[in-house]
N, C-alpha and C positions, 0 to 999 in steps of 0.2 A: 208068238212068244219070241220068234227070234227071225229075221228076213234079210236077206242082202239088198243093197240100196244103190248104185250109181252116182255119184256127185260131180255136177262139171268144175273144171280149174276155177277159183276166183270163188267160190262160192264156202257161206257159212254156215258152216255145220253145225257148231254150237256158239250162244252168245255169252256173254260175262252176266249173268243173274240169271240165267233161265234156270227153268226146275230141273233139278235133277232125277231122273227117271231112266236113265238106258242105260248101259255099258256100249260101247263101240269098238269092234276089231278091224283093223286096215288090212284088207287084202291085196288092193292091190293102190299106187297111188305116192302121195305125200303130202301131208297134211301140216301147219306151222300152228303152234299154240302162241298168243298172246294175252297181255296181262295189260289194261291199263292204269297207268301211272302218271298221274297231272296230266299233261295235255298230247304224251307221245303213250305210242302201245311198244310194250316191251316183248319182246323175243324171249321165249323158255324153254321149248323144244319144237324138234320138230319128230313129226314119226313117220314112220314107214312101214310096209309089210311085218306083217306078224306082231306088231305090236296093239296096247288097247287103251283107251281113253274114258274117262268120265268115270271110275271107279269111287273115287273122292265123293263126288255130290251125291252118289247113287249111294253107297255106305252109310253117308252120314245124314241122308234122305235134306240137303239143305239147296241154295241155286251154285247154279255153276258158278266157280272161282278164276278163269281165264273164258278166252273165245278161241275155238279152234278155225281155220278153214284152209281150205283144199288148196296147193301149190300147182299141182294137176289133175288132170283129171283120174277120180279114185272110187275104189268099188270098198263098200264096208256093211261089215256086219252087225246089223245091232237087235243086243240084245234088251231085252225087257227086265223087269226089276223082277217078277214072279218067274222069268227064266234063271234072274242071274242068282235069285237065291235057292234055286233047285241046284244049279253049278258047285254053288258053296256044298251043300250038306251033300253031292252025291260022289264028287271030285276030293279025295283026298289031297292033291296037291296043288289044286286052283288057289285053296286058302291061303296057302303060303306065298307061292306065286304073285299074290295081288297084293299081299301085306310086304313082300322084297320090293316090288313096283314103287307102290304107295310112299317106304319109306323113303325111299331110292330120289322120287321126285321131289317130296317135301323138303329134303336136305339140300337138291341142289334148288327147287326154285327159291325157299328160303334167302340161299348163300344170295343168288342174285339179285333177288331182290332188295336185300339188304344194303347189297351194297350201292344199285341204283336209287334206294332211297338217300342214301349218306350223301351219291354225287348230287340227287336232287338237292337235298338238304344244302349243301356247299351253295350248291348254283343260286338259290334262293339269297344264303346270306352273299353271297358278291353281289347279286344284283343290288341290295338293299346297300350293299357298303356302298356299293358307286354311287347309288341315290343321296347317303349321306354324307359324302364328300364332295359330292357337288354342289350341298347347297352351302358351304363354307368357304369353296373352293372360288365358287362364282364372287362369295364375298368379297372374298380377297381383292380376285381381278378387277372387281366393281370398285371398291375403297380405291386401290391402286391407281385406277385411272383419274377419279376423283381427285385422288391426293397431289397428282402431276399439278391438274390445272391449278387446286388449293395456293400450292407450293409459288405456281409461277406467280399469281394473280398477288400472294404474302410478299413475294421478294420486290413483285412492281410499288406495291404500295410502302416497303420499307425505303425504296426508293428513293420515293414520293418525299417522307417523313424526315429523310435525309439531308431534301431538300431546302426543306423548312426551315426556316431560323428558328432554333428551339434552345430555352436557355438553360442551366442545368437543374436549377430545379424541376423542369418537364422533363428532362431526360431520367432523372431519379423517378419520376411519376411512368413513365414509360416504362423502365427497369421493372417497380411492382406490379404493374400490368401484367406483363410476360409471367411474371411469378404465378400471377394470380388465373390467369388463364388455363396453367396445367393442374391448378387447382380444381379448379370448376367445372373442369372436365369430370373427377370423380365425383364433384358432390354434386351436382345438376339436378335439380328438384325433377320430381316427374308428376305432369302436370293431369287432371282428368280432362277429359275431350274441350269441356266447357272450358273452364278456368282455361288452356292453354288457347284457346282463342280469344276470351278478352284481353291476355298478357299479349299475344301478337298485336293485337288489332292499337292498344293502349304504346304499346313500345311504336309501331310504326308511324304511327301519326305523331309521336315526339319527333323519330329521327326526318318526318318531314317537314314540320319546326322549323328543324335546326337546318334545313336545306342539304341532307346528305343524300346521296342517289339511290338508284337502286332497292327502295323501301321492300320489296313487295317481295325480295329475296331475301335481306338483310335480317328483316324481324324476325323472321321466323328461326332462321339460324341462331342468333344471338340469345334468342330466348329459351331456344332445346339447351345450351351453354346457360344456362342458369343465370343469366345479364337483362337487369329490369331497368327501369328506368332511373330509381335512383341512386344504380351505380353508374348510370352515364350521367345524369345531373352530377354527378361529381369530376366528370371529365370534363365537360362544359365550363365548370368554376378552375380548370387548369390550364385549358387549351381555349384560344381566339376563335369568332367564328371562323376563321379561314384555313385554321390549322385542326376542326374538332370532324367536318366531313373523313377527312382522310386519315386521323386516328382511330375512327368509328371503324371505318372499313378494312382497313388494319387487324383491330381487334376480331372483326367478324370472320376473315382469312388467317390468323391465328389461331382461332378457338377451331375453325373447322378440322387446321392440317392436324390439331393433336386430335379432335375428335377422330377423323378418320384413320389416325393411328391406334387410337384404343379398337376401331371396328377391325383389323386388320389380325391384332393382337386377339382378340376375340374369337375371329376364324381359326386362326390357326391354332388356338389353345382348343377348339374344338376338333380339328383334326387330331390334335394328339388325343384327345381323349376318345376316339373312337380308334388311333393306332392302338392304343395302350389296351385299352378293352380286348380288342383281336388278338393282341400276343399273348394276354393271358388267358383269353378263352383258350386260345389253340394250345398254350403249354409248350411253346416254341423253346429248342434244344434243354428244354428237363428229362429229367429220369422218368421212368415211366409213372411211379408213384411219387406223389407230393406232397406236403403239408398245406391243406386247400381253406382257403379263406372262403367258408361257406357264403357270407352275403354280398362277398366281391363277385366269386361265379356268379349268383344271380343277378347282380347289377350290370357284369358285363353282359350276359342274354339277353336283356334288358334292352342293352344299347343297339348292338346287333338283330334286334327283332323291332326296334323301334317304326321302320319304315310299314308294320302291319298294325302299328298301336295308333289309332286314328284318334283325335280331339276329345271322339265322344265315349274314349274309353278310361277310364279311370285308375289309379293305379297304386295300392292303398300299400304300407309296407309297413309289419308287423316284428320288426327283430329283436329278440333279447339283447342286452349291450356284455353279456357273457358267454356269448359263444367263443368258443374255442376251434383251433384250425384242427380240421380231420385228416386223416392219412387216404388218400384219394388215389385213384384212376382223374386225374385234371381233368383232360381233355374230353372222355369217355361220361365222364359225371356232368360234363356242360350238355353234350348230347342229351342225358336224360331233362336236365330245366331248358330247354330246349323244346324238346316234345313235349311236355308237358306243358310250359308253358303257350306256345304254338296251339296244342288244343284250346286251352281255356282263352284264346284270343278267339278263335274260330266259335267257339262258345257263345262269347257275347254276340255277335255278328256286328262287329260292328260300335255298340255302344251298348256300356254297362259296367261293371264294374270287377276288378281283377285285385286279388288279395293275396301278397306272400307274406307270409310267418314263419319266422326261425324261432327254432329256442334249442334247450337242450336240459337232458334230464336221465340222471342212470346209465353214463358212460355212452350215450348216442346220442346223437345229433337231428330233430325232427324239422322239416321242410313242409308246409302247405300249401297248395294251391288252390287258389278258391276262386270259382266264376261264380256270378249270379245268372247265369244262361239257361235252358229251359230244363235243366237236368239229363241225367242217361235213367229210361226205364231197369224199376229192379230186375225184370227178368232178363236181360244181358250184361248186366254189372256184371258177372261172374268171368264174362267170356272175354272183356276189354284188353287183355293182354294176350290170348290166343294170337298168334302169327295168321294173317290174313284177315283178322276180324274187324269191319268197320262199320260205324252206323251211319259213314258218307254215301253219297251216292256213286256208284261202278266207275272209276278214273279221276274221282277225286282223292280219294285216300286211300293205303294200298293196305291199312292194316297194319302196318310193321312198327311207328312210333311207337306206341307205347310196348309193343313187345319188347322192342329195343333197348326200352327204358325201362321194363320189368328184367330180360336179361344183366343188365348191367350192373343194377340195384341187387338182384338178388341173388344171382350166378357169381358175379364179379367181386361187388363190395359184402357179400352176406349181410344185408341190410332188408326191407320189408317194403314194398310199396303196397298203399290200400288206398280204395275208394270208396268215397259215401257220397251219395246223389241223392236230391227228389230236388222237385220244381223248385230254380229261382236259387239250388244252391249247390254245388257239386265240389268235392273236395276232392284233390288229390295228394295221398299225403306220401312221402318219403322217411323212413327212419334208417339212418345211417349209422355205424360202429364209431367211434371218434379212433380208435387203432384198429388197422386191420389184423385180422388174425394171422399170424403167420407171419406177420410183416416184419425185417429188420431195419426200415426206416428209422429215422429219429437218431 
């Protein structure tokens, strides 16, 4: 029923899933409990003489929730399940004793772990924002480098054009060129695979015709710029053969330097709109409550989560065009579309399909989330927001998402979160107050 045990340093005493079956007292020793969390083990305590372990699992007969082992070498008592509940009923003050313990740990592993999930959580969106500033960023430097040569190769061939004896009526032809160039940059047909290789293949063999160099570079470019052949047959009826090579090439380094100005332009309209997203996920120097543009939070999560949303995931958006802004926790309320939505990406594994719905009805504001991933069994629906409850597997999820996100919903905002599951459809839903109680916003 009950036996002392020896354990050398370095050795593990208990694992993170195993059955719960004993209680353990330290007599002599020191012992480090860990928890894993993504790919590092977190620290929660450590114990020492006189103290006792595994009362949790053993209670609530489920597997262990941390890994203990030995820092040195420790001598420990353990006790058996049919010992420890003779302890209960014959010990008046063990009860107590173990439910001080219990809740003593719950509070602080809770605290820490919450809050390592939050820096997880952070670490996860930086990593993802570098990833999506890099790939705008790189544009940049790519166009930029481009745009140099562009530039030089545009200035040698106006040069050129300079050179030319050209009389005014070509110079006035020149003049709507240039016009027409910055034109065509916005309305540039965009071609299917096919079609844009006959259009090259038919363009190139004109401009080597007309004996202008470089074919095999030239077409391809003038023809992403929306320039077919019989807008150069109209260059041809203006310009000599001896002046029309080096207006062609001209045109082809002008169209490129505005093209790769609108791709420049492009980048960086994407960088702001991933800075903009972040400032107003985070709620940067606001009050602590706000007036919260329900489908803007979600679209910024959105963005910020985009580096997990792969090709083959789909992403269906359902909003009333009458929703109204609620009085919010900003920052705290992105947290919960956050976890939630993070799960239902984890959901699909991958590839399938992801559905938000807003609306609003009866003074609150309703949010759903919907995966078609393989469902959560009914008999744990109930426990999906308990603090440590996961259906990942031991160091992949710590449990605390959605607690986090049932705190804040329903502690915080007095709002409701519910789930409905079976296969192929799982919903998570939010109902929010549109004023809080209590609140003197507004």
């Amino acid at each position: 029923m009950a036996e002392t045990v020896s354990v050398p340093a370095g050795q593990l005493v208990l694992r993170e899933g195993d059955p719960g079956d004993s209680l353990y007292v330290v007599l002599a020793g020191e012992l480090e409990v860990t928890k894993r969390q993504g790919s590092q083990d977190v620290l929660l305590a450590l114990y020492k003489p006189g103290q006792f372990f595994g009362e949790m699992a053993l209670l609530e007969q489920v597997p262990r929730s941390a890994s203990v082992r030995t820092l040195r070498e420790s001598r420990l008592l353990v006790i058996s399940q049919v010992a420890f509940q003779t302890l209960l009923s014959c010990s008046p003050s063990a009860p107590l004793k173990i439910l001080h313990t219990v809740t003593s740990r719950l509070r602080s592993t809770e605290t820490m772990l919450i809050q390592n999930e939050k820096m997880a959580a952070l670490g996860t969106l930086a990593a993802g924002l570098a990833h999506e500033l890099n790939n705008p960023a790189a544009a940049v430097r790519r166009s930029a480098a481009q745009l140099r040569d562009a530039l030089a190769e545009r200035e040698r061939l106006a040069t050129q054009l300079g050179s030319l004896a050209i009389d005014q009526r070509q110079r006035e032809s020149l003049g709507a060129l240039q016009e027409e160039i910055t034109e065509r940059k916005i309305t540039a047909p965009v071609y299917d695979p096919l079609t844009l290789g006959e259009r090259e293949d038919e363009l190139q063999e004109w401009l080597e015709d007309h004996e202008v160099g470089e074919t095999w570079e030239l077409a391809p470019m003038l023809v992403s710029y929306g320039w077919e052949r019989d807008a150069l047959e109209r260059l041809a009826e203006d310009f000599s053969a001896t002046q029309l090579p080096v207006v062609v090439r001209w045109l082809g380094a002008s169209s490129s330097v505005y093209g790769l100005l609108e791709e420049v332009g492009q980048s960086a309209e994407a960088m702001s709109e991933i800075f903009k997203a972040v400032k107003t996920y985070s709620y940067l120097d606001q009050a602590p409550i706000q007036k919260v543009d329900v489908i803007e939070s979600l679209e910024n999560t959105l963005v910020l989560l985009r580096p997990k949303i792969t090709a083959d995931i789909r992403i269906t958006r359902d909003y009333a065009d009458d929703m109204p802004r609620i009085e919010a926790y900003g920052s705290e309320l992105n947290q919960v579309w956050t976890n939630i939505i993070d799960n239902a990406i984890d959901a699909t594994e991958g590839q399938g399909e992801l559905t938000l719905r807003a609306f609003t009805a009866d003074s609150v504001v309703t949010v759903d989330v919907i995966d078609n991933g393989p469902g959560i069994p009914p008999e744990i629906q109930p426990r999906i927001f308990e603090p440590f409850f996961t259906t990942k597997a031991p160091g992949v999820g710590t449990g605390l998402g959605l607690h986090i996100a049932y705190n804040i919903v329903v502690h915080k905002h007095r709002g409701q979160i519910q789930v409905a599951s079976k296969p192929g459809e799982t919903r998570l839903r939010v109902v929010l107050p549109i004023r809080l109680a209590g609140s003197n916003s507004g």
